[in-house]
DOSETOR-69016 format. One record per residue (C-alpha): x, y, z; chain; residue number from 1. Coordinates in nm, 3 decimals, padded with zeros to 5 digits. Each point is the difference from the previous one (the first is absolute). Layout:
REM DOSETOR-69016
      xx      yy      zz chain   n
       X       Y       Z     A NUM
...
REM end
This chain:
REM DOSETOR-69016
      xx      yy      zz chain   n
 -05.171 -01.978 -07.114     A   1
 -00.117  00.098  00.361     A   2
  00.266 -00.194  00.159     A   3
  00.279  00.129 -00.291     A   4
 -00.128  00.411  00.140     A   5
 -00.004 -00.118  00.388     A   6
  00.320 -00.136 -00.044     A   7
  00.126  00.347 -00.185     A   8
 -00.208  00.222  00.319     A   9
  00.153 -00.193  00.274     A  10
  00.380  00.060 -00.181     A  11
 -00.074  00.362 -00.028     A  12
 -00.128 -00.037  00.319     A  13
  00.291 -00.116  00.175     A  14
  00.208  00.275 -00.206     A  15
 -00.180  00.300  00.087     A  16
 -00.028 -00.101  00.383     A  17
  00.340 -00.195  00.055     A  18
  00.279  00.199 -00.171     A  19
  00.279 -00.004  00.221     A  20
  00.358  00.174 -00.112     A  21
  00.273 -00.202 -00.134     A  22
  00.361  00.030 -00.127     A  23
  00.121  00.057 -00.327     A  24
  00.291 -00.033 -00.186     A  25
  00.322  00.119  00.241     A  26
  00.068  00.300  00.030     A  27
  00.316  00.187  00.136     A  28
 -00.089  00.152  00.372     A  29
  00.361  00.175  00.075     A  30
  00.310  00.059 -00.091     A  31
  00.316  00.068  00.175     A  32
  00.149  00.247 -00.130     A  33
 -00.309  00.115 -00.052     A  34
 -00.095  00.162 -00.370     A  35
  00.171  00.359 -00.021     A  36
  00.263 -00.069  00.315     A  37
  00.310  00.218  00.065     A  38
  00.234 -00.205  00.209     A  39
  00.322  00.117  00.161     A  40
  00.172 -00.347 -00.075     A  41
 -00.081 -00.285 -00.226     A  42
 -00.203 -00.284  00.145     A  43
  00.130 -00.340  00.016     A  44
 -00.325 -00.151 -00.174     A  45
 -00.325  00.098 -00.159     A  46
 -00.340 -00.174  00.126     A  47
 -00.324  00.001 -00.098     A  48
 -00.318 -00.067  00.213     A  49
 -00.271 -00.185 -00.200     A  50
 -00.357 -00.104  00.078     A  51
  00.011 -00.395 -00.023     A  52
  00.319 -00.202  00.015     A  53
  00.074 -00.110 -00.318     A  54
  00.334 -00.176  00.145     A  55
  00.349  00.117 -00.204     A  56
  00.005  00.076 -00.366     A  57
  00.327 -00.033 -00.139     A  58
  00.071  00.363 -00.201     A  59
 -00.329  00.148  00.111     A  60
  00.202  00.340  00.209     A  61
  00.291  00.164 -00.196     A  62
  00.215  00.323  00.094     A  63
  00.155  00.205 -00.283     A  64
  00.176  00.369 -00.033     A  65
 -00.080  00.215 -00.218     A  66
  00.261 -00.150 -00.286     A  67
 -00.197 -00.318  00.040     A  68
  00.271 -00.163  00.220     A  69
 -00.133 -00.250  00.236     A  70
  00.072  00.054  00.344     A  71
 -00.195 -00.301  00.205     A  72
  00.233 -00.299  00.050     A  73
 -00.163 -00.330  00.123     A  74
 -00.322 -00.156 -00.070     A  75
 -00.317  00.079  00.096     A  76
 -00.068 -00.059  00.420     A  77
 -00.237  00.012  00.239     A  78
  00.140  00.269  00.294     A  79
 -00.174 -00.122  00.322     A  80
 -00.333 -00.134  00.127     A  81
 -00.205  00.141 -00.220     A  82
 -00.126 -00.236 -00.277     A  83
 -00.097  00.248 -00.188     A  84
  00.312  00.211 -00.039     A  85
  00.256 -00.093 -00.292     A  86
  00.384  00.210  00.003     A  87
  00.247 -00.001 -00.202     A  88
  00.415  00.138  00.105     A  89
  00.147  00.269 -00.140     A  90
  00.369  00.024 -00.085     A  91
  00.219  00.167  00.282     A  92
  00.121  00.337 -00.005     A  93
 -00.276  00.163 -00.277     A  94
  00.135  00.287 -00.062     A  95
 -00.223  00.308  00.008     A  96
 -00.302  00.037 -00.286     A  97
 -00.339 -00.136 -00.123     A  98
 -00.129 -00.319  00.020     A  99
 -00.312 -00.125 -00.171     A 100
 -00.133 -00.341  00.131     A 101
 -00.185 -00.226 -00.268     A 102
 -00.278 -00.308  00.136     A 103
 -00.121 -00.281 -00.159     A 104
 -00.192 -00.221  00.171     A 105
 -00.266 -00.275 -00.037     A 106
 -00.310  00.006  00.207     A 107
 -00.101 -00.355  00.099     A 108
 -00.320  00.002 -00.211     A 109
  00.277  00.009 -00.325     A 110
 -00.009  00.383 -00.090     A 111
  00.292  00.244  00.000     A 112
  00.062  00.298  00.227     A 113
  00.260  00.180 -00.142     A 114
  00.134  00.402  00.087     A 115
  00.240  00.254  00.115     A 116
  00.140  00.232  00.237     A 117
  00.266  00.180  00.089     A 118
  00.253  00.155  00.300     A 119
  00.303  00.171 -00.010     A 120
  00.308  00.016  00.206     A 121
  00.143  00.347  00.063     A 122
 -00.101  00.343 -00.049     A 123
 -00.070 -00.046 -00.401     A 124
 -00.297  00.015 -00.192     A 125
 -00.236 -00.248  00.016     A 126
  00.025 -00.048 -00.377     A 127
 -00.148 -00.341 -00.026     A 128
 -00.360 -00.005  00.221     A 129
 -00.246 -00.179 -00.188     A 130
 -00.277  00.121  00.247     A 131
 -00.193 -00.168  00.271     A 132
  00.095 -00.384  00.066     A 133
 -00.305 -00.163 -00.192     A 134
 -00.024 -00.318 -00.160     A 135
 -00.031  00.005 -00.403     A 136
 -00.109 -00.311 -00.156     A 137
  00.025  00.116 -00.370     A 138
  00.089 -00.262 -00.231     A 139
  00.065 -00.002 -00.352     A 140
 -00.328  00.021 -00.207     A 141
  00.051 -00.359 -00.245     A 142
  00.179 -00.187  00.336     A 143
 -00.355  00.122  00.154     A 144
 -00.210 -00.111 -00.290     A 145
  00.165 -00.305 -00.068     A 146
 -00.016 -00.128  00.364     A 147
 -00.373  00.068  00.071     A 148
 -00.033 -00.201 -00.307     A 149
  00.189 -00.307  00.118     A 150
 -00.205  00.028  00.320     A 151
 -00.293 -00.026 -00.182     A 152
  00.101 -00.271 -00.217     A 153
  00.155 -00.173  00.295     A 154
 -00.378  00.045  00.171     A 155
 -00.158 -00.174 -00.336     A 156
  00.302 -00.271  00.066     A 157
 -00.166 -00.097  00.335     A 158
 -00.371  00.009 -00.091     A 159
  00.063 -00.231 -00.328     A 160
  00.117 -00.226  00.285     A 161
 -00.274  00.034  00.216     A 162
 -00.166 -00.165 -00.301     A 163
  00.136 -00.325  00.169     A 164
 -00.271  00.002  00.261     A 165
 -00.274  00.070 -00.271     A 166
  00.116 -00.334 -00.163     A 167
  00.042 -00.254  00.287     A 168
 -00.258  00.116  00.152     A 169
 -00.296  00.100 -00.238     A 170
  00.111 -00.148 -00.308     A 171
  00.214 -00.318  00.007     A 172
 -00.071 -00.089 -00.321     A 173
  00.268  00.296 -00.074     A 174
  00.277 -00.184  00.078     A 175
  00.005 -00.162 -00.328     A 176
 -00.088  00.347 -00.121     A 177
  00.353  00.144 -00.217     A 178
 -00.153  00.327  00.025     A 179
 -00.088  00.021  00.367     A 180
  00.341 -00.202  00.023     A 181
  00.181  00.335 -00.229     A 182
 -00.160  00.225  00.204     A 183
  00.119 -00.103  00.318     A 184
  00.362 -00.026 -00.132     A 185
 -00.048  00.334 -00.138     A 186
 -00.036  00.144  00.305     A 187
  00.290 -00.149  00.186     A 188
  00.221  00.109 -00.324     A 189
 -00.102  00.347  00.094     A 190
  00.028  00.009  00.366     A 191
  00.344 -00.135 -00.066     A 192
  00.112  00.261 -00.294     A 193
 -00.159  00.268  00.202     A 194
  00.168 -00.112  00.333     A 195
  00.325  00.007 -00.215     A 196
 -00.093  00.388 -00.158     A 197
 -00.037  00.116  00.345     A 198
  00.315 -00.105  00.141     A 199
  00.205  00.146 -00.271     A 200
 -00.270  00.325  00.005     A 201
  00.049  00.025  00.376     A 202
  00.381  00.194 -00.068     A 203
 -00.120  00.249 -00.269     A 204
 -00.318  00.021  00.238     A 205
  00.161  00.138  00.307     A 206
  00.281  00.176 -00.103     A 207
 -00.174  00.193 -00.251     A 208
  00.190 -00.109 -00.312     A 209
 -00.164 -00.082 -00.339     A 210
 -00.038 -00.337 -00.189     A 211
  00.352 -00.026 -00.078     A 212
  00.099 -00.049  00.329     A 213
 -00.144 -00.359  00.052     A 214
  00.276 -00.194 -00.050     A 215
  00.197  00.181  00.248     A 216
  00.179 -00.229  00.219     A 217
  00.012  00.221  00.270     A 218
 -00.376  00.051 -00.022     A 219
 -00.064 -00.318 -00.024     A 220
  00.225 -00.031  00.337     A 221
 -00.161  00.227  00.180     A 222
 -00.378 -00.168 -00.110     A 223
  00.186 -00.299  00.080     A 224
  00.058  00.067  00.391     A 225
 -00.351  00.142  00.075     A 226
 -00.338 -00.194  00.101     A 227
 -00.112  00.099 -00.273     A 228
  00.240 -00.134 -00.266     A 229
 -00.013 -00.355  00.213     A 230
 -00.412 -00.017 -00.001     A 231
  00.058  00.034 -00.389     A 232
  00.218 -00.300 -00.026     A 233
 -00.216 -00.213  00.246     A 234
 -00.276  00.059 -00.200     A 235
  00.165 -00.124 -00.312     A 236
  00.077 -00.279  00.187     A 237
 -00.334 -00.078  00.140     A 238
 -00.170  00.093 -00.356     A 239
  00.246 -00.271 -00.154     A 240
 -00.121 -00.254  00.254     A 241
 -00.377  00.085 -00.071     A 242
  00.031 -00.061 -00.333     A 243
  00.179 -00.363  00.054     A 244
 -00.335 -00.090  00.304     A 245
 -00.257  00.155 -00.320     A 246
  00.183 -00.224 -00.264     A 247
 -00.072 -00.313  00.273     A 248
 -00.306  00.113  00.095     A 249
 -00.119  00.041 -00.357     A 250
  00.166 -00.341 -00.072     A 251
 -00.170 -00.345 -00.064     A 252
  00.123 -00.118  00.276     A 253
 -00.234 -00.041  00.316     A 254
  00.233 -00.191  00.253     A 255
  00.225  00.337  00.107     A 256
 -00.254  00.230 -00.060     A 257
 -00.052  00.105  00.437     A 258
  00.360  00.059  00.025     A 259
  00.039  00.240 -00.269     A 260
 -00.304  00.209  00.073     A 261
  00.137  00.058  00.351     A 262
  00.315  00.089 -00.165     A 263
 -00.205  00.246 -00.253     A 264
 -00.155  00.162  00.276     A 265
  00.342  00.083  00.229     A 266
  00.123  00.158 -00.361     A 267
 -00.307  00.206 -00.113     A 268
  00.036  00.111  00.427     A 269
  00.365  00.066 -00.038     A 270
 -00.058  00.212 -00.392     A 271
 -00.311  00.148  00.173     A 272
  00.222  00.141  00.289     A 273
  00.287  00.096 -00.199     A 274
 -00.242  00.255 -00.149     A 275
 -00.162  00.095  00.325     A 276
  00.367  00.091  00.231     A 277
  00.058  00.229 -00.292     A 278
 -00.271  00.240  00.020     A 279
 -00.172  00.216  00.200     A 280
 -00.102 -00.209  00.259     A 281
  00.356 -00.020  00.158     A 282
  00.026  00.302  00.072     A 283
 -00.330  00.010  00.260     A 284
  00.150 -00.029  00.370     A 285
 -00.215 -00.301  00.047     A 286
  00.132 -00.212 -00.310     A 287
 -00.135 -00.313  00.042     A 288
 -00.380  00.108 -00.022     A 289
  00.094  00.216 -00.314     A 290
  00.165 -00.286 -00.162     A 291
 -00.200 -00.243  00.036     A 292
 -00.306  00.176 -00.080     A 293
  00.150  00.052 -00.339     A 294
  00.130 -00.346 -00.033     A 295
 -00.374 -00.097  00.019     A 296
 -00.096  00.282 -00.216     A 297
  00.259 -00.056 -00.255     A 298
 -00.077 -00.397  00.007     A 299
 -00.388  00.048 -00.023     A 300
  00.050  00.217 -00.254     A 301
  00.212 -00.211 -00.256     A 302
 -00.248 -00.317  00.093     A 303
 -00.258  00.227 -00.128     A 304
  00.077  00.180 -00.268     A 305
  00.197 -00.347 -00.084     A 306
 -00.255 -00.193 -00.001     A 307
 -00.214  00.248 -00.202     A 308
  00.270 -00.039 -00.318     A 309
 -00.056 -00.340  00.048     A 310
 -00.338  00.029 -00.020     A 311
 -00.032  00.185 -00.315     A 312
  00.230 -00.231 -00.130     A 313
 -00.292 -00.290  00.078     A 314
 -00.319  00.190 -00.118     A 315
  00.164  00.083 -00.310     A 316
  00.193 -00.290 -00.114     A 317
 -00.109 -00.325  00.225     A 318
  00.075 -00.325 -00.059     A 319
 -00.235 -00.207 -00.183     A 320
 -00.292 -00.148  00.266     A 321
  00.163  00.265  00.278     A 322
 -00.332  00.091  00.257     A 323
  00.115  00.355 -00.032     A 324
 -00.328  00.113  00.261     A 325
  00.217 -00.198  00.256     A 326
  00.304  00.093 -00.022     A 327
 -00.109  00.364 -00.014     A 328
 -00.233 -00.048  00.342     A 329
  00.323 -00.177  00.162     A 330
  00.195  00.277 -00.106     A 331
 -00.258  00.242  00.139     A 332
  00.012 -00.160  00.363     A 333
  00.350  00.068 -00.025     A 334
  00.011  00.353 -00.135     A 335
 -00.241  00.077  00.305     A 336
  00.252 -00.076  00.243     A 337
  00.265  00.203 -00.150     A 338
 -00.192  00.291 -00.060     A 339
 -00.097 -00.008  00.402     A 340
  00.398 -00.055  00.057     A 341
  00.072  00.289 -00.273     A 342
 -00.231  00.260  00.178     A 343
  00.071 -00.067  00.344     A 344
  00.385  00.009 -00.056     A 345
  00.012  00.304 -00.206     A 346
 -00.160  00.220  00.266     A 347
  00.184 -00.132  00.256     A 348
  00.322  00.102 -00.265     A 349
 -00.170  00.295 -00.010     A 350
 -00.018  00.059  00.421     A 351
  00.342 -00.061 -00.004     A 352
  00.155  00.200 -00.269     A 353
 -00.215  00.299 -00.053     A 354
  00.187  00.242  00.185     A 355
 -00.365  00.197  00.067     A 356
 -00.315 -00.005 -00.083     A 357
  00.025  00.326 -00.242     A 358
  00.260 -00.153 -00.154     A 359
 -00.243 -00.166 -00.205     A 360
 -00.083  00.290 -00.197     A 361
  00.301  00.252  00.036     A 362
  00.290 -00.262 -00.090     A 363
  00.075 -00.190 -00.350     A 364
  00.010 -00.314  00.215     A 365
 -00.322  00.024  00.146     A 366
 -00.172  00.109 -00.349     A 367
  00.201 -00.313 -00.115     A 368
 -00.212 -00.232  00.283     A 369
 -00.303  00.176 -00.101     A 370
  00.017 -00.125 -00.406     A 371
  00.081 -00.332  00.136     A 372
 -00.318 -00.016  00.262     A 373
 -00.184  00.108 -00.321     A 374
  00.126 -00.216 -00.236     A 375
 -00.065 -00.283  00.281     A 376
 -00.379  00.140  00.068     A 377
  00.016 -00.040 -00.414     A 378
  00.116 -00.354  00.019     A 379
 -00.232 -00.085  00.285     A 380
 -00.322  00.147 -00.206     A 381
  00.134 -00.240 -00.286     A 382
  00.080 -00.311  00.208     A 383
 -00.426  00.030  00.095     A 384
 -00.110 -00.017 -00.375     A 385
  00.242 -00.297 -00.028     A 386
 -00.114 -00.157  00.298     A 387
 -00.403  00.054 -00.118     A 388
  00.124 -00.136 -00.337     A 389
  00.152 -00.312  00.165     A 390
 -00.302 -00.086  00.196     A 391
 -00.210 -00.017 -00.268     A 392
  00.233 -00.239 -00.199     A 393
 -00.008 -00.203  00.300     A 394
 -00.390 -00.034  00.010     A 395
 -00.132  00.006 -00.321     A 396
 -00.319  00.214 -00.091     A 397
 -00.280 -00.095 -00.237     A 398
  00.158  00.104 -00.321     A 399
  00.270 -00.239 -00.045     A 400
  00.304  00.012 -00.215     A 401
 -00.128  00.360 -00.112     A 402
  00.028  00.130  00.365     A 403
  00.313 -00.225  00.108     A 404
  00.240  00.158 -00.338     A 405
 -00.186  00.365  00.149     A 406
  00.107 -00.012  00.338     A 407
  00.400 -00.193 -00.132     A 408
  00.049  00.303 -00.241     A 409
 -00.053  00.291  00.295     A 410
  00.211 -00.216  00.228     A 411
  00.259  00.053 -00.234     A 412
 -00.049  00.314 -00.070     A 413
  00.024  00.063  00.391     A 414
  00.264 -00.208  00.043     A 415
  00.205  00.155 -00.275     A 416
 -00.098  00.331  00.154     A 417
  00.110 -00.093  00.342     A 418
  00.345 -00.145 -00.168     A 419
  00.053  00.394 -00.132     A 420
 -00.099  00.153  00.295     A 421
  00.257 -00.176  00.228     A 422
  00.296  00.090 -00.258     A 423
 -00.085  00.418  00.070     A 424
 -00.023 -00.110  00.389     A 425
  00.342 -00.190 -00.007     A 426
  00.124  00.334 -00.190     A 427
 -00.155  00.209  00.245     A 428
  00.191 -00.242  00.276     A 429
  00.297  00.017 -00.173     A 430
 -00.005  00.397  00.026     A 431
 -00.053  00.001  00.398     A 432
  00.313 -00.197  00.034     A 433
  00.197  00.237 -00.142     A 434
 -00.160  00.312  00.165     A 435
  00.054  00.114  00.354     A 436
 -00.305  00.003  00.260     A 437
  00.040  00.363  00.083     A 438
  00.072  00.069 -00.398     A 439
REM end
């Protein structure tokens, strides 16, 4: 327990001295015209100044009159230099009037930035101004709902499968196992059903449309021709391939075995990332620390909270002669290691992304990173009494059977407890993902 709380001080630790500011999702810097304009003459194109290049969205600027007419011609372009301005043309010879300018784009982390503004041409009224040029990132309340779901379901996907390292590793006797063996394919089936809800999500998502709107094809197009929309489709690809190395690593077949765990390892890497250049940690300025501190988060987490489904599954249903008291202290050596990699990683997520300190406690984001450090302090204050309870099952005290069926039935109930807890913290996870660092 003293290590779990030193572990827990030095992460707080490194929060309250080491919080640095960071980007969030993009956000629209200028405009030209600018909101509210009055312009002798039309322009010959509309551009828009953003805060991270997010390269050139298809659709994401359109011009219209005030009858709705469209008046850009062209597809969306990048004017000059600048990486981070997108343009689109405007048809020649506008003739005098009101012009309201509509956005829609994606930030790299996945979320929408979507709003208006407006100019006018001529000595008319400005009938059309939709106020300062802001970014609105409203979405339609059951699109909303329904995709934090599927990010949370995708999240249980990946830590089913980080049950994999819980069996070849702490329990080989597993492989022979049908219900470690269900589990395991129950959590590629979900990574790959929720990889597929996303994509089709994605449309509705940014564009601010309801449920209906999924099968658009032109959504789908657009989700298509993004990062995004690609990262989705490789990891449905590498979660296929992951579940073809498990079926031959679970096999009874020894002579292949080396091969295929390389291969399951350059999958789970390849689903792992797919997850992490989709969040928030591509939008800090330094990328590659961000992302691969939560590629070791994210991977440390699913071997942990993996392994501990796997683990409940063993104390409460072994197989007959199973030396449960070993598998658990293997599994405990293990669990160590990823807590260390879980802690360290988070706060350095937490460096990175926080955009300030006070953040912490004046944002829904950084009350959101305060649950999950509690429900992690929680988990950590759990993990000791399992830890106590598996030493003791590994050196027996006078009392016998009596004392060995004590100590087994408050590892389980432990275990089980640690099993809930990780669910709300996955929940909690699943939340941040969806909510901006500032927000």
């Amino acid at each position: 327990m003293k290590r779990a709380l030193a572990l827990l001080a030095l992460v707080l630790g490194l929060l309250v001295v080491g919080a640095v500011p960071a980007s969030a999702h993009v956000e629209i810097i200028s405009s030209t015209p600018g909101d509210g304009a009055r312009l002798t003459a039309a322009p010959s194109l509309v551009s828009v100044t953003l805060s991270e290049n997010i390269g050139i969205q298809p659709g994401s600027i359109k011009v219209v009159d005030l009858s709705g007419k469209q008046a850009e011609t062209g597809p969306v372009f990048q004017p000059g230099d600048v990486a981070e301005q997108v343009a689109v043309r405007l048809e020649p010879g506008l003739p005098d009037g009101s012009y309201l300018v509509e956005y829609a784009f994606v930030s790299a982390d996945s979320h929408p930035v979507r709003g208006t503004f407006a100019f006018v041409v001529g000595t008319g009224p400005l009938v059309t101004s939709a106020g300062a040029v802001s970014a609105a990132t409203g979405t339609d309340p059951a699109v909303d709902a329904v995709s934090t779901a599927v990010r949370w379901l995708a999240y249980l996907g990946v830590v089913l499968l980080g049950g994999l390292a819980f069996v070849l590793l702490c329990r080989p006797g597993a492989r022979t196992d049908g219900r470690a063996r269900r589990l395991l394919r129950w959590g590629a089936g979900l990574v790959g059903v929720m990889a597929s809800a996303a994509f089709v999500l994605q449309g509705p998502y940014v564009a601010g449309r309801d449920l209906a709107a999924v099968a658009d094809p032109a959504l789908l197009a657009d989700t298509l021709r993004v990062a995004y929309g690609k990262l989705l489709l490789l990891r449905l690809v590498a979660v296929g391939a992951l579940a073809v190395c498990t079926a031959r690593l679970l096999g009874p077949s020894d002579r292949l075995r080396p091969r295929f765990e390389n291969l399951a390892m350059v999958a789970g890497f390849l689903v792992l990332l797919t997850f992490s250049a989709t969040g928030h940690p591509v939008t800090d300025p330094i990328m590659y620390f961000s992302v691969s501190a939560d590629l070791v988060h994210f991977g440390a987490i699913a071997i942990w909270a993996g392994g501990l489904i796997q683990l409940a599954l063993c104390l409460y249903r072994p197989a007959d002669g199973e030396d449960v008291a070993g598998v658990a202290a293997r599994f405990s050596r293990l669990a160590a290691g990823a807590v260390t990699a879980i802690a360290l990683s988070g706060a350095v997520l937490a460096l990175r992304i926080m955009p300030s300190l006070t953040s912490l406690w004046t944002t829904r984001f950084g009350l959101l990173v305060l649950l999950k450090i509690a429900g992690f302090a929680a988990l950590l204050a759990v993990a000791s009494r399992s830890r106590r309870a598996v030493r003791r099952m590994a050196t027996p005290a006078p009392g016998g059977t009596a004392t060995l069926t004590t100590d087994l039935r408050r590892l389980r109930l432990a275990v089980s407890t640690e099993v809930l807890l990780s669910v709300v913290v996955l929940a909690l996870a699943a939340f941040l993902t969806v909510t901006p660092p500032g927000g």
